[in-house]
N, C-alpha and C positions, 0 to 999 in steps of 0.2 A: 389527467394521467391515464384516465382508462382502468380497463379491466388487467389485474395483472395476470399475464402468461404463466401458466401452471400453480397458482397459487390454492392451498386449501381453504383460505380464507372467501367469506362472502359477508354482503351487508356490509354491517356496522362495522366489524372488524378492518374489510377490506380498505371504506373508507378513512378508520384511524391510522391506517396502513400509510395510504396514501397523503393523507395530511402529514404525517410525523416525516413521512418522505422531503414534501414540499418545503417544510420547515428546515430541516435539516439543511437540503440544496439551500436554501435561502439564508445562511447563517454567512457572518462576512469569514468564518475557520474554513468552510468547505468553498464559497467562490474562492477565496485566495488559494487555497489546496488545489483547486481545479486548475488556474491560473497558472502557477508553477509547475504545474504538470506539464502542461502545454509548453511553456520556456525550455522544459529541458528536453522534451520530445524536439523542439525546433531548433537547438542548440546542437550545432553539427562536430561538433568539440565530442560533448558528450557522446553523441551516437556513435563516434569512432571509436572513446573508448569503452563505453561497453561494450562495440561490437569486440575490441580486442579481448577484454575480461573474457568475453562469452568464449572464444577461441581460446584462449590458454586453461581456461577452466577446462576443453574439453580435451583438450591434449596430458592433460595434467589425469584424467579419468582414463583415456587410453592408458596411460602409462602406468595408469594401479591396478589396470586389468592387466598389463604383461608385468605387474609385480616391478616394473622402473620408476620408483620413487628418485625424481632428481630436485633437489631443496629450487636450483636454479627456478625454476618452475614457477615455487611458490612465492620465492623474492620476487619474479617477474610480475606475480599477480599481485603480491602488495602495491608492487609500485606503482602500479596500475589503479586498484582500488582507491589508492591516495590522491590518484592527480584526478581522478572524477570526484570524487568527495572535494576536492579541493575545490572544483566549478565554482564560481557563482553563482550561474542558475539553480547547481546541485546543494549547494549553499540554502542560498534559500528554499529551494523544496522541502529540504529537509526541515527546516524552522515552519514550513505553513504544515509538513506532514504532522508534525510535533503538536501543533496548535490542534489541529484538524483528530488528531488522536484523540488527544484532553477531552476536546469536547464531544467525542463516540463515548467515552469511557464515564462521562457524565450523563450522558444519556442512558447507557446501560444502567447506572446507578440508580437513574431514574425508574427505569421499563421495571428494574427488579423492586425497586420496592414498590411500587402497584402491583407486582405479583406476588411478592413473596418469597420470591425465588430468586438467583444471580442466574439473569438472562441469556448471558455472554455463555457462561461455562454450560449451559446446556445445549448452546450451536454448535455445528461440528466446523463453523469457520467464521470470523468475522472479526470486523474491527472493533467491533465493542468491547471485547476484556483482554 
């Protein structure tokens, strides 16, 4: 894996770094997480509509900036929201993101109690808590 790019870690840390990495990638939660990522990136279903969500969300923010709240709007975006959740590809992503979570949040579980500390809640972002 190399040297990581900006990291304060060196040595032994770096290396645990990077092992706990490789381990992780190599878990069958994160290839399948990866996997399904890919299906719904390729799934041209999906990319329309999010592209549409992305578009009514943005129309929907013009319109709180000139103070034109119209509900139409947000039925649009539900209906919207429901038929991409509805996918199958998005279907399953959502069950390997699920998997793929559990097992961040077991790992946090883990990294804290070697520390001492709940790991997660002191990153300012990540998937671990």
């Amino acid at each position: 894996m190399g040297e990581m790019a900006g990291s304060v870690f060196s040595g032994a840390v770096q290396e645990a770094i990077q092992e706990f990495s490789k381990g992780i990638m190599g878990t069958p939660q994160f290839r399948e997480w990866e996997l399904k990522l890919q299906d719904v990136a390729n799934d041209l279903k999906a990319l329309d509509l999010a592209r549409q969500i992305r578009r009514v969300q943005a129309e929907m923010r013009q319109e709180a900036m000139r103070k034109q709240i119209v509900s139409e709007g947000q039925q649009k975006l539900d209906g919207l929201v429901a038929s991409y959740e509805a996918l199958p590809t998005v279907i399953e992503f959502r069950s390997a993101e699920a998997q793929f979570r559990t097992l961040c949040v077991q790992a946090n579980a883990d990294v804290s109690e070697g520390l001492g500390i709940d790991f997660a809640s002191n990153c300012a972002r990540g998937c671990c808590g």
